[in-house]
N, C-alpha and C positions, 0 to 999 in steps of 0.2 A: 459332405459335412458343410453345414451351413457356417459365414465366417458376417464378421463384424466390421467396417469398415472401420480403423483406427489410425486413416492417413486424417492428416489437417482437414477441418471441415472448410468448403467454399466459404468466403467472403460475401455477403454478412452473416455471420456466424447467429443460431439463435442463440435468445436471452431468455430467461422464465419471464419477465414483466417487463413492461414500457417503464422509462425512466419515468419519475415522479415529476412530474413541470416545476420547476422551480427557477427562479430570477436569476441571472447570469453575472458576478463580478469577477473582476480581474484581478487578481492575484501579482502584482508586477505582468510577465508576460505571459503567463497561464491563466485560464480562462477557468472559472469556478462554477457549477451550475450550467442551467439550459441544457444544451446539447454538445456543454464543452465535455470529454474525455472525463473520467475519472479520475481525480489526480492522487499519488500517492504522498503523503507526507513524513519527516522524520523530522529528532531536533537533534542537537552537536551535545555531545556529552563533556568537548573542552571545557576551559575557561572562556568564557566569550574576552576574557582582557586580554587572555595569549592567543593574538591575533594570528599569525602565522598559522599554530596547531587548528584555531577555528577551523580556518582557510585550507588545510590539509585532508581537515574531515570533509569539510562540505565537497572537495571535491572528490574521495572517496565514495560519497553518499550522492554525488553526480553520476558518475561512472558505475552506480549498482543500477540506477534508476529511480530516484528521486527526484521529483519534479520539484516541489517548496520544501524549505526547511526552517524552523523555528530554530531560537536562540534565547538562553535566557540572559533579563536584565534586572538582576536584583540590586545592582550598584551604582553609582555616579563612573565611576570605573571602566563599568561594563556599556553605559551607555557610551561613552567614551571610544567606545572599541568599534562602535555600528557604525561609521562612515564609511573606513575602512572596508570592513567585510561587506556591507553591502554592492558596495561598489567593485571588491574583486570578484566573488561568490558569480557565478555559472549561473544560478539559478534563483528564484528570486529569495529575498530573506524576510523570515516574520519575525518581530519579534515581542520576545515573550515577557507580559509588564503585569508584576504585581505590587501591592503594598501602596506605592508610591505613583499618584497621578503626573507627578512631572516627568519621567520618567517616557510617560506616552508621547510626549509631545519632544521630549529629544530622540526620539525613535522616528518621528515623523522627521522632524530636521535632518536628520542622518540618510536619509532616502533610502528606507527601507518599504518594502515593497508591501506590507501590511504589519498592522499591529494585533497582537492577540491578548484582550483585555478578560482580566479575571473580576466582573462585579464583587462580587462577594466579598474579596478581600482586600479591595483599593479603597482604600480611606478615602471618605467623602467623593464616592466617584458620582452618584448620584446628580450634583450638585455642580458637577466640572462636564457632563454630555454634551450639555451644546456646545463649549469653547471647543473639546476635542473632535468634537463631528466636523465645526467650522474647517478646523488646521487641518483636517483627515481630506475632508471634501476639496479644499483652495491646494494639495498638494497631489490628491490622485490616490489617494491609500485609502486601501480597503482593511474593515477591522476584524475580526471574528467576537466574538463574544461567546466565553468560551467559560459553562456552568461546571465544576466539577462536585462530585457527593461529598467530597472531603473538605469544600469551604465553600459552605453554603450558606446563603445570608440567614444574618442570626435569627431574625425576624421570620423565616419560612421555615426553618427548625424549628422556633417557638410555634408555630402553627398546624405545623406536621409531623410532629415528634422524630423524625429523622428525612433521610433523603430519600424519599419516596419516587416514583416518574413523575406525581402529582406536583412537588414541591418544583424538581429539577424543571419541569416545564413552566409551571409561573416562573420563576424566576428568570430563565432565560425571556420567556414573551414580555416582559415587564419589563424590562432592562432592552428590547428589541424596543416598543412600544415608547421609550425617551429617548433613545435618536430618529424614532422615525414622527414623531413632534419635530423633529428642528431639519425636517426633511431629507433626514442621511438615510440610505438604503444600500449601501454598497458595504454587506458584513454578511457574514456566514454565520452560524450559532452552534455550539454543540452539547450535551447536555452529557456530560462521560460519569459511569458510574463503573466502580470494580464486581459488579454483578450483571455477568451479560443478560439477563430476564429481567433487570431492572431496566438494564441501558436499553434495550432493546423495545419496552414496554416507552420508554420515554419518549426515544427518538419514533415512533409510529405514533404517539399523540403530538407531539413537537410536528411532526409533519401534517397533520392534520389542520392544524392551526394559523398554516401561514406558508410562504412560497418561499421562504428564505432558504438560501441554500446550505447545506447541512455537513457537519464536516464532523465522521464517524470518528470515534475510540473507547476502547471499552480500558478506563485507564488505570494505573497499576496493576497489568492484567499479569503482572507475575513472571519467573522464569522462561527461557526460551519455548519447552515444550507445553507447559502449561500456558503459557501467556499467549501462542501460538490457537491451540486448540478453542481458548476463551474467545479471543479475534476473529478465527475462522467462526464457529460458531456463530456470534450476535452479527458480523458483515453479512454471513450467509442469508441469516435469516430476515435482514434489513435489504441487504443489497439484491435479492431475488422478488424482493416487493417493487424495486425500484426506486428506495428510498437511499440518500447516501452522495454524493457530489464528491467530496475528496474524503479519505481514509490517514491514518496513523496507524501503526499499529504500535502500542507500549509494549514492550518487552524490558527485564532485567537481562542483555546483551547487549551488543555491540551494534549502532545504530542501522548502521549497512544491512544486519538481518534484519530488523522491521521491514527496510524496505523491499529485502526477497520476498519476507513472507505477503508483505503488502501486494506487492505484485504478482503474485502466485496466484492471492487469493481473486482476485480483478482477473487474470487470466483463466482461471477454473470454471468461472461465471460466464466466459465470453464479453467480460466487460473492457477485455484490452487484448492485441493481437496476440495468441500464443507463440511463443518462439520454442527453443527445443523441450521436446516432451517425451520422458524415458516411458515408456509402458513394460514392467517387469511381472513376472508371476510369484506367487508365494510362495513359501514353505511347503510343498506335501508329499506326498509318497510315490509321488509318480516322478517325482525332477530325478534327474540325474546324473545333475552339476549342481554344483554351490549357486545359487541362483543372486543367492544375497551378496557373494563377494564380486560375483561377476556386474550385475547393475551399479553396486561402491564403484569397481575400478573403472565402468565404461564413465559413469556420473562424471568422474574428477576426472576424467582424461577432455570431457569434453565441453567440462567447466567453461563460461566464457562464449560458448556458441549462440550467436544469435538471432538465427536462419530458423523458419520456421520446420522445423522438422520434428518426425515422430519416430522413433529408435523402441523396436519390439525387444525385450532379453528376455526368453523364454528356456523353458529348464525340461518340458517332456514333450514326448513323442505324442501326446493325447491332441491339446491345442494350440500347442506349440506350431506348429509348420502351419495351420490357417492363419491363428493370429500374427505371425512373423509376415508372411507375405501379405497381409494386409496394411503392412505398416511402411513408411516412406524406405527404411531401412531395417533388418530385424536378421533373428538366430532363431531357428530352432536346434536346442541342444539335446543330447544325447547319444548312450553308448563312444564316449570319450571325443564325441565333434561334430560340428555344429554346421548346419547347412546356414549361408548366411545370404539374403535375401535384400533384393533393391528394386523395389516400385513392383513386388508381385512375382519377380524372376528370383529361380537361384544364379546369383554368379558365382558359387564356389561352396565350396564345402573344407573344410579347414578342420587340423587338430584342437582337442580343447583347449591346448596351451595357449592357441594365438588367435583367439574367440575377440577377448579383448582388445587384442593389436589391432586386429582386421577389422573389428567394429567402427575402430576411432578412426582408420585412417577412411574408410568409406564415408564414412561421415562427414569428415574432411574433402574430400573430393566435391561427394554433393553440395556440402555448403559451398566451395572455388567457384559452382558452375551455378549458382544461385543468384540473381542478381544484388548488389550492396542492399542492405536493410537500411530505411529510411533513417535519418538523426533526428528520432524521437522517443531516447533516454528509456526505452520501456524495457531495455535489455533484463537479465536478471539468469540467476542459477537454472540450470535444468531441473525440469520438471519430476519426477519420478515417482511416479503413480502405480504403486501392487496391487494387480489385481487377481 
């Protein structure tokens, strides 16, 4: 029986496309563009004025793997609050200015590590680019410029009867186009639409247009599953072109899952190292164990692993024992126990009862004897992949 290698691929892992060349800024101490990493992003669902809780999440949304985080500032308040956090915050802080142009430049005084300006809906922002490009450029801060379909300047609505990619891309390149008059170049641009065939139609003419570095979301993409499926989707089909620099993903949950899912989807692609990776079988007629309860309990036992590993749960006697021994560590189950396999060997064959125990603790072991994973935040949930 022919089997399928399903240990870790060698380093460097393929990619379906060469990254898209685009200009390189800095983000605080993450690197945006060229040949920097793909970075994930999330924003803090606090009060940015309840400093402490900000400062609780962001480091929550440090320790999922989140590399930058946005914050919003719709108040005097809230700007108020950005010394602070930017200066305890782990990881760099963007933040997030609409309505009000002053508002940009207490964000800039506050040392936060970029700003994320919404044209559209900033009163006479037009008119204020060069003073804000000056403060941005004399302090180090890099902007994004950031189109969404839901506040679209009125003026490209009247012209395109709604958010079109046509519309979502003038406006972004036009609003690009007057700082780069007053010679500011260090901004990212993203043109986010709640229809990933709009978004996705945008950002492939947005990248056509210009080297700027581009920062995905397909936004209000909806509840966890739906919002997830939406995300995977338009990244997929953006990020296998090689267009795409750093990611968000919106979801209506709790910020930390953006950034699994964010990270999931960057490691699916080979656009970041995979760490643990459950390979489970499905539903069918052949299993012979609960296949579904057994990849849940190994999943949560080994929560938090961040070793690059491949853990086979298979459930028949068909492809089970190929694909288990092809995997770093694996089970073939059946007739009540489970031969359980490590780098190709069996070391043991166990009741079904303790399928689970024995999984996690092997796992355990190889990780002990694996060298420390490097301190670069990419950690994230396991993987678990039915096939």
């Amino acid at each position: 029986m022919s089997t399928v290698n399903l240990g870790m691929p060698a380093a460097p892992a393929p990619v379906l496309a060469p990254r898209r060349k685009s200009r390189k800024i800095r983000v605080g101490k993450v690197e945006v563009g060229g040949d920097a990493p793909i970075s994930v992003q999330s924003m803090t669902t606090t009060p940015t004025t309840d400093i402490n809780a900000t400062l609780q999440q962001i480091a929550e949304l440090t320790a999922a793997g989140c590399d930058i985080v946005r914050v919003a500032v719709p108040s005097a308040d809230d700007a108020a609050a950005l010394p602070a956090i930017a200066k305890k915050s782990q990881i760099p802080v963007i933040a997030d200015i609409h309505f009000q142009p002053k508002y940009v430049f207490a964000a800039i005084d506050a040392g936060c590590a970029a700003v994320r300006v919404n044209p559209g809906n900033i009163r006479k922002f037009d008119d204020q680019v060069k003073e804000i490009a000056q403060a941005a450029k004399d302090a180090g801060v890099s902007l994004r410029i950031g189109v969404n379909a839901g506040s679209l300047d009125p003026r490209l609505l009247a012209k395109y009867g709604k958010a079109t990619p046509e519309a979502l891309v003038e406006s972004a390149v036009w609003e690009a186009s007057l700082f780069e008059e007053h010679d500011f170049h260090d901004f990212k641009i993203s043109v986010k639409h709640n229809d990933p065939v709009v978004m996705v139609r945008a950002y492939e003419m947005l990248a056509e247009r210009g080297d700027w570095p581009l920062h995905l979301g397909v936004t209000e993409a909806g509840p966890a599953f739906q919002g997830t499926i939406k995300s995977a989707t338009a990244f997929g089909a953006l990020l296998s072109k090689g267009i795409g620099d750093t990611i968000r993903v919106s979801l209506s949950a709790p910020p930390v899952e953006e950034v699994k899912v964010g990270t999931q989807i960057l490691q699916a692609l080979n656009l970041r190292p995979r760490k643990l990776e459950i390979v489970s079988c499905p539903s069918c007629g052949r299993a012979q164990v609960d296949v579904y309860s057994l990849a849940e309990k190994v999943t949560a036992g080994l929560e938090g692993l961040t070793v690059p590993l491949r853990v086979a749960v298979m459930g028949c006697v068909v492809n089970g024992p190929g694909e288990a021994r092809e995997a770093d560590l694996g089970v073939a189950s059946g007739n009540g126990k489970g031969q359980i396999f490590v780098r190709g060997e069996v070391v043991k064959t166990v009741p079904e009862a303790m399928i689970v125990e024995t999984l996690i603790e092997e796992a355990m072991r190889i990780a002990d004897a694996m060298p420390a994973p490097g301190n670069d935040a990419q950690a994230g949930a396991p993987v678990v992949t039915v096939g």
